[in-house]
Structures are given as C-alpha cells and as structure tokens.
C-alpha positions as CSV (number, residue, x, y, z in Angstrom):
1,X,-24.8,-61.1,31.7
2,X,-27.0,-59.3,34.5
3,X,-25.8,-57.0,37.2
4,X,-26.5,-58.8,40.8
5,X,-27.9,-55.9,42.5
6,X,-26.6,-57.4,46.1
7,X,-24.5,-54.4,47.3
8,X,-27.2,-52.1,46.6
9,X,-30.6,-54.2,48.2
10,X,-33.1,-52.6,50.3
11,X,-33.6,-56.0,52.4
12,X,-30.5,-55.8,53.1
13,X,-30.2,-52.1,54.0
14,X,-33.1,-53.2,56.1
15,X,-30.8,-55.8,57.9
16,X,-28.0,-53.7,58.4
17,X,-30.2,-51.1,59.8
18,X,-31.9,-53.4,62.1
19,X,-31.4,-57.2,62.2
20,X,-34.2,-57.7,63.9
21,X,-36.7,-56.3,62.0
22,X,-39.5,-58.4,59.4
23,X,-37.8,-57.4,56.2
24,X,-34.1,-57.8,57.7
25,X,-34.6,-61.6,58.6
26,X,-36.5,-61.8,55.9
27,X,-33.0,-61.1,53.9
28,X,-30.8,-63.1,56.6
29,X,-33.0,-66.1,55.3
30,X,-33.0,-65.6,52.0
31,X,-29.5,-65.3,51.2
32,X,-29.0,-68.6,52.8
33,X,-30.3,-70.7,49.4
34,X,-30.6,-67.3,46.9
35,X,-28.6,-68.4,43.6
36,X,-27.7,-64.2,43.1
37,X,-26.6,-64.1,46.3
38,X,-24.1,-67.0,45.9
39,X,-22.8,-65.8,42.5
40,X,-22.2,-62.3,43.9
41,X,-20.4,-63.6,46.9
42,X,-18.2,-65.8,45.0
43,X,-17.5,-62.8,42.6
44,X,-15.7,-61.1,45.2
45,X,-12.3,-60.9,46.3
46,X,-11.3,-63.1,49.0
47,X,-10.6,-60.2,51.6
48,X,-14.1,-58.7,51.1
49,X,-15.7,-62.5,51.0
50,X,-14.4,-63.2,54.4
51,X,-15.3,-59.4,55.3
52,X,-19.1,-60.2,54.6
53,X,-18.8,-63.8,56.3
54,X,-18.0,-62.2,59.2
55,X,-20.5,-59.4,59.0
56,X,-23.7,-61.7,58.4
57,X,-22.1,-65.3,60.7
58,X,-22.1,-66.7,56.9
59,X,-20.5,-70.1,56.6
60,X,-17.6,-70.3,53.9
C-alpha cells in the first residue's frame, strides 16, 4: 500500500507558513475533495483528527 505523504507536503508547509499565499490556498482547496488527503485523515487517531480540524476549520 502507498505512503500518503500528507504530514510531510510542501503545499501545505506553504499554508502553514502563510495562509494566504497562492500555493497555501492552493492546498486549503485541495484537501477539500483530495482522496489522499481523506485516507490520511481518517488514518489518524481521533485526538490528532480533531487536532488538524481545528487547525485548518475542517469539517468532521
């Protein structure tokens, strides 16, 4: 099975860096219909789920 690469993407370095910026929306977008991004969220544990929720305003 591949490795999601999630925890470790430049985008959303980007974003963390700077919200605001073309390649951190970019990311804020995506991860709203990305299939990886949905399988490595519900891989995680529930404390560090609602964690990143909170983080990005990502509904459950």
């Amino acid at each position: 099975m591949k490795q999601q690469k999630c925890d470790n993407c430049a985008f959303r370095s980007r974003y963390d860096q700077n919200p605001q910026s073309i390649l951190g929306r970019i990311w804020r977008w995506h991860i709203n219909w990305c299939p990886g991004w949905k399988k490595h969220i519900a891989s995680l544990p529930d404390q560090e789920r609602n964690n990143i929720s909170q983080t990005y305003s990502i509904d459950k």
